[in-house]
C-alpha positions as CSV (number, residue, x, y, z in Angstrom):
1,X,104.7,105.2,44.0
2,X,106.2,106.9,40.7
3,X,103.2,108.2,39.4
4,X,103.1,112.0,40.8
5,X,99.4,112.5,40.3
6,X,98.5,109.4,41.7
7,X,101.3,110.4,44.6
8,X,100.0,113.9,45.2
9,X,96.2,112.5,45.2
10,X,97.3,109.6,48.3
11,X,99.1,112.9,49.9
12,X,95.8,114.6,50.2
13,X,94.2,112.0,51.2
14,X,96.9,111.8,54.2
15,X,96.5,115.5,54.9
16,X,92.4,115.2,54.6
17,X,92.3,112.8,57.4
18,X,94.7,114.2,59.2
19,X,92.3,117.5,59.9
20,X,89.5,115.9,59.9
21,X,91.0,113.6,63.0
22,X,92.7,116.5,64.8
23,X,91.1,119.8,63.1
24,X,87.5,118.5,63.4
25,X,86.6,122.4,63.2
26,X,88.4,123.4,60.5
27,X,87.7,120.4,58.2
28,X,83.5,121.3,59.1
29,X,84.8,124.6,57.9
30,X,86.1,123.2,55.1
31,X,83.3,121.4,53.6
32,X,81.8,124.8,52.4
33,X,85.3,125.5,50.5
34,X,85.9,124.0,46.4
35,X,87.5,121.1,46.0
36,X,90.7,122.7,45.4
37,X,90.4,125.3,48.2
38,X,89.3,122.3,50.5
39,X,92.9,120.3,49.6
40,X,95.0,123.6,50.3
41,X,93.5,123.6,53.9
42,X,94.4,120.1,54.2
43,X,98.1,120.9,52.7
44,X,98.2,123.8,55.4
45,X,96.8,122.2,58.2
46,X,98.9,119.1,57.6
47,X,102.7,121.3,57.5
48,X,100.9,122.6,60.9
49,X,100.3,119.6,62.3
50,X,103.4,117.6,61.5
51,X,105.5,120.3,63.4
52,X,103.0,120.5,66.5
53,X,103.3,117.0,67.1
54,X,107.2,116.8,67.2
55,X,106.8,119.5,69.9
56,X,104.2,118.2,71.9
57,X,103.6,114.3,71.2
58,X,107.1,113.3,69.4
59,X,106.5,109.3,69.9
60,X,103.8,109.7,67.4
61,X,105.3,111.9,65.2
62,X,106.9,109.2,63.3
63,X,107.1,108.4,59.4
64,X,107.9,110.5,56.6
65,X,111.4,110.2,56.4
66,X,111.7,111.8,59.7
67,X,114.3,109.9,62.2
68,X,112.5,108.9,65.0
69,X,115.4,108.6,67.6
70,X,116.5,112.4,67.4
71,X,115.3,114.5,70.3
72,X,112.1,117.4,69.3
73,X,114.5,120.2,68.6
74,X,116.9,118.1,66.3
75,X,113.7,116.5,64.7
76,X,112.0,119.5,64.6
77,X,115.0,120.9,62.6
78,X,115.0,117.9,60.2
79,X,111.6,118.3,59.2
80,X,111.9,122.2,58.5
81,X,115.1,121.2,56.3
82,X,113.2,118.8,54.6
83,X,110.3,121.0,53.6
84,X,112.5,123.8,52.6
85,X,114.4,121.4,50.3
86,X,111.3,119.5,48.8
87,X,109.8,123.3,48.4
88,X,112.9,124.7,46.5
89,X,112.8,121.3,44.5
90,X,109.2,121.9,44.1
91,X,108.5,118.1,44.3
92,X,109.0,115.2,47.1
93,X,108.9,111.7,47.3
94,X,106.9,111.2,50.2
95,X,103.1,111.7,49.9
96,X,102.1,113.9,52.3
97,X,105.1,116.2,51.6
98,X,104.1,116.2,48.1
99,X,100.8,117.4,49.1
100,X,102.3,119.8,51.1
101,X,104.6,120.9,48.9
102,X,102.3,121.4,46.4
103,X,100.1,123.4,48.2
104,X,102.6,125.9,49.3
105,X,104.0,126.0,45.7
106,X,100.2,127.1,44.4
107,X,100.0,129.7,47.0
108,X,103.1,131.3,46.8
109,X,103.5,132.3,50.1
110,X,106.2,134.7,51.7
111,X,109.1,132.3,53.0
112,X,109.4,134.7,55.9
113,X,105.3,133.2,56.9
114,X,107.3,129.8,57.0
115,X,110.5,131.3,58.9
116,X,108.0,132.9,61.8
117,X,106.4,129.6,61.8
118,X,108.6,127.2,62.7
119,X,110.9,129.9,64.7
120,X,107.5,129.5,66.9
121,X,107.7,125.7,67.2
122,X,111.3,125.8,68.6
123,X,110.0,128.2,71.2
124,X,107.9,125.8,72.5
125,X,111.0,123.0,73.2
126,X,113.0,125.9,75.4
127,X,109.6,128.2,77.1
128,X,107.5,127.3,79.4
129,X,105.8,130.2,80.8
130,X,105.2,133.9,79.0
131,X,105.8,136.9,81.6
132,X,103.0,138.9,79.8
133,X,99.9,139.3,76.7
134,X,102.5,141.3,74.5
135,X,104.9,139.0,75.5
136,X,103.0,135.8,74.7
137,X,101.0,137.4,71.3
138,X,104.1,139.0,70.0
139,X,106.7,136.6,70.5
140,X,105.2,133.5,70.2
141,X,101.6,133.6,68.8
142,X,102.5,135.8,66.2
143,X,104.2,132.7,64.4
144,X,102.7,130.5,65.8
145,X,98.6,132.0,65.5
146,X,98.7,135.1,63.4
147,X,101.3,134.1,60.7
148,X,98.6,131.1,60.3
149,X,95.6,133.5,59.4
150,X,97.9,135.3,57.2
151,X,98.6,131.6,54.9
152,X,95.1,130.8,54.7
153,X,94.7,134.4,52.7
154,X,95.3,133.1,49.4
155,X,93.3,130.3,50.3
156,X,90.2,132.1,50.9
157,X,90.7,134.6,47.8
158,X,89.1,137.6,49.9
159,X,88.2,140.5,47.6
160,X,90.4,143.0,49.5
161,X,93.8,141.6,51.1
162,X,94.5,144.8,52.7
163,X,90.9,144.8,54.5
164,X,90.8,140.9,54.7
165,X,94.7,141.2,56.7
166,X,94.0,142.2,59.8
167,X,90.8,140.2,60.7
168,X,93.1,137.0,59.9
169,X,95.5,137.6,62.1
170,X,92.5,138.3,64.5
171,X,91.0,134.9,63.9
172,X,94.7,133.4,64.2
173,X,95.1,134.7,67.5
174,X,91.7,133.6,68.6
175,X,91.9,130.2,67.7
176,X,95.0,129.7,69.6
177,X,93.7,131.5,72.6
178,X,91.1,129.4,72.4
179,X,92.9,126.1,72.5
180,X,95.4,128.0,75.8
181,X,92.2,128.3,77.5
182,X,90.4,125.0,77.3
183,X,93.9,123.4,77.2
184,X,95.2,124.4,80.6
185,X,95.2,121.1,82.2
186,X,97.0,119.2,79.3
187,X,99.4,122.1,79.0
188,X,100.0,121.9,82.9
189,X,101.0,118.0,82.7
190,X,103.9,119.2,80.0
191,X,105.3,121.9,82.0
192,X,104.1,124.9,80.4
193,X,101.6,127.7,81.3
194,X,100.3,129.6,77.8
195,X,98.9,133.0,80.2
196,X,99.8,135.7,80.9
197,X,101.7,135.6,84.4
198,X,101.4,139.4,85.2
199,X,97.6,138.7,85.2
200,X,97.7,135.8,87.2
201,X,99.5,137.3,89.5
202,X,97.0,140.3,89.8
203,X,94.5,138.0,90.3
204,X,96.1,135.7,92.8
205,X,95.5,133.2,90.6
206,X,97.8,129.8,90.4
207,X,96.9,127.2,87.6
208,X,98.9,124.3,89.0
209,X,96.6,124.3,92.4
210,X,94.4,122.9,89.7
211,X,91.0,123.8,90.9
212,X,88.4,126.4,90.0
213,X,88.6,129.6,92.7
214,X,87.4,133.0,92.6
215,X,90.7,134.2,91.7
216,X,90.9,131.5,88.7
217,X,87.2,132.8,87.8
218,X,88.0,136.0,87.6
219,X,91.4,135.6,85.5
220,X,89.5,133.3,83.3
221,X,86.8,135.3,83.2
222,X,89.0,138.4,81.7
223,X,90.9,135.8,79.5
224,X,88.0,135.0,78.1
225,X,86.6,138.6,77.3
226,X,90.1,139.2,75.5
227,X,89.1,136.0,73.4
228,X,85.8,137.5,72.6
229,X,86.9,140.5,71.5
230,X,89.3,138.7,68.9
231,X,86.8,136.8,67.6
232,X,84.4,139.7,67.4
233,X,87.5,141.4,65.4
234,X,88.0,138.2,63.3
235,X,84.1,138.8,61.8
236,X,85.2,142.2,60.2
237,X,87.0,140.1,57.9
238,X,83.9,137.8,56.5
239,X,82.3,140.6,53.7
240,X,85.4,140.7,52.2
241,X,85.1,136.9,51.2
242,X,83.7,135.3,48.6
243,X,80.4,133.3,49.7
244,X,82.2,129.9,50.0
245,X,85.3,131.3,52.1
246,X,82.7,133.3,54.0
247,X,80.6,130.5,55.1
248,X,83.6,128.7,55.5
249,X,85.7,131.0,58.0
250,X,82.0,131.7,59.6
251,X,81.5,128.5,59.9
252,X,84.6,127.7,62.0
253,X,84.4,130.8,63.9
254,X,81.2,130.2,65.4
255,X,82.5,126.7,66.1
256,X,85.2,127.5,67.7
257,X,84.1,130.4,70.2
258,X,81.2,128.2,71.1
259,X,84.2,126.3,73.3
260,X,84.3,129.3,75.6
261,X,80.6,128.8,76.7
262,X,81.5,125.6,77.1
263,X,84.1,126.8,79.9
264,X,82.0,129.5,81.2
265,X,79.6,127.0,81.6
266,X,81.4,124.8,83.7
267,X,82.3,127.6,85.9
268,X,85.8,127.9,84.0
269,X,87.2,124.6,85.3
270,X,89.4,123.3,82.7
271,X,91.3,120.9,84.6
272,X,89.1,118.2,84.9
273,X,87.9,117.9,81.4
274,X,88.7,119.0,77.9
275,X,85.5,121.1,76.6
276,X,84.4,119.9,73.2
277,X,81.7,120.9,70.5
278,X,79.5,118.0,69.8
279,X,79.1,117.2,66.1
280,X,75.4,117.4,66.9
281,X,76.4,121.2,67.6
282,X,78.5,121.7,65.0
283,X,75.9,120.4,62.3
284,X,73.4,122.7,63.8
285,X,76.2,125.6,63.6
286,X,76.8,124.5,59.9
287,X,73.2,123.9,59.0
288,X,72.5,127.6,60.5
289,X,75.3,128.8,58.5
290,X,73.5,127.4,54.9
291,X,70.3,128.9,55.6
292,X,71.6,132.0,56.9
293,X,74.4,133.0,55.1
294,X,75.5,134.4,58.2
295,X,77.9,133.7,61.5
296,X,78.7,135.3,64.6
297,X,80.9,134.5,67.6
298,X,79.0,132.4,70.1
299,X,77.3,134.8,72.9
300,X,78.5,134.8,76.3
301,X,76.5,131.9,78.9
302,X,77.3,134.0,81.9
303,X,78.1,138.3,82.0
304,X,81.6,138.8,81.2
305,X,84.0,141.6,83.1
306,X,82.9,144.8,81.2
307,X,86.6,145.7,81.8
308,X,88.7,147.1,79.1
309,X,91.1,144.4,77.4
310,X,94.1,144.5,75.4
311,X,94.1,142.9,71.9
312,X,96.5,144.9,70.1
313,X,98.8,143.6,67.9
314,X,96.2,142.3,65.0
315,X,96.7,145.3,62.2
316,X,100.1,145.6,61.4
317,X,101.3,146.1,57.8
318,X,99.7,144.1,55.3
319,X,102.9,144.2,52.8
């Protein structure tokens, strides 16, 4: 394929259906966004992806000039080599990384948002557990969940970047706490253990007994009102976006923290399942989000611990 229009357009269309079959909430989100808005999502999400895979499913993270027989770390460093060279070329032969390529050309993004990124992703081949929250949030989350919310800035064109910066991070941090805590089980059959340890210990609590106990409650339970909070920081950020971002970031937000009912709901066991929003749920989010205008982080099924929780971390410099 010579053509680079017609080669960035098959790109997209790689990076659309990528999200939409692993980032079902963020392509929802998406579908509020321009057309060209929409694709830089895709281009994002894609870059994401790609490197998530090598980490935690290499045997499918195949194609795309990547060589297949080199362990995660070595692949891993192949594929960040190849981006950086296709984005100083500004062009690449290979759809997807066109697409990619593109996107982060358009957006202009700091190279140090790409450095954080994948600095994030190699953390994952040598750690497997995180001693503390500061630990865990500022060490690894903060490229591999905050950094994220900062890229999608220029993608949602918010009025104010200084007041839109901190809410981004916010959401960044509780999308990925999210997905530690309704991924638990999966993340337990890999080796690894995305909480806090000096909590669990606290609590008496021990993931790999793999069963729901009132320690586990209550850990989860805190974890969980930590989450909240995030997301309830997250929605300071939605007046400073245009309507389309707005209802777009809303959209997913309200998506997303639905998960955690999901979990109380099932009296936090999240070993035995893997809690999803239906698409039935998620059009009535969306089609609540069109009348409206409006979003809001999922209420609590069950009381949460009115304990105090720490969050920091979300507001540093915007420069």
């Amino acid at each position: 394929m010579t053509d680079p229009e017609a080669l960035l357009t098959h790109g997209y269309r790689q990076a659309r259906d990528i999200t939409r079959a692993h980032g079902t909430t963020y392509y929802w989100g998406t579908l509020f966004l321009p057309p060209q808005q929409r694709r830089d999502v895709y281009g994002l999400y894609a870059l994401c992806r790609l490197a998530d895979d090598i980490v935690d499913e290499p045997e499918k993270a195949t194609g795309h000039g990547l060589d297949a027989s080199l362990p995660p770390g070595e692949r891993l460093a192949q594929f960040e080599h190849r981006f950086q060279a296709d984005l100083a070329a500004g062009r690449s032969d290979d759809p997807l990384f066109a697409a990619i390529v593109d996107t982060a050309r358009r957006l202009d993004l700091d190279s140090g948002c790409y450095d954080r990124f994948f600095g994030a992703m190699q953390l994952d081949l040598v750690r497997t557990s995180w001693a503390s929250w500061p630990q865990l949030r500022d060490e690894y989350m903060e490229g591999s969940a905050a950094v994220i919310g900062e890229m999608m800035l220029p993608v949602l064109r918010p009025r104010s970047r200084e007041a839109a910066f901190a809410p981004a991070r916010a959401l960044g941090l509780a999308f990925q706490l999210t997905n530690f805590l309704r991924d638990v089980g999966e993340d337990l059959e890999r080796g690894r253990v995305y909480l806090p340890a000096d909590e669990l210990a606290a609590h008496g609590a021990d993931p790999w007994l793999r069963r729901v106990t009132p320690q586990w409650r209550a850990f989860m339970a805190e974890q969980i009102a930590r989450n909240r909070a995030l997301f309830h920081d997250a929605e300071a950020g939605l007046p400073h976006l245009p309507a389309s971002s707005r209802r777009c970031v809303g959209a997913a937000l309200a998506m997303y923290s639905r998960i955690l009912c999901l979990i109380e709901a099932a009296d936090y066991d999240v070993f035995s399942t893997r809690h999803r929003v239906s698409a039935a749920r998620k059009s009535a989010i969306a089609g609540a989000v069109v009348v409206t205008g409006r979003a809001r982080t999922a209420a609590p099924v069950a009381p949460s611990s009115p304990a105090a929780v720490d969050r920091t971390g979300v507001t540093s410099s915007a420069s």
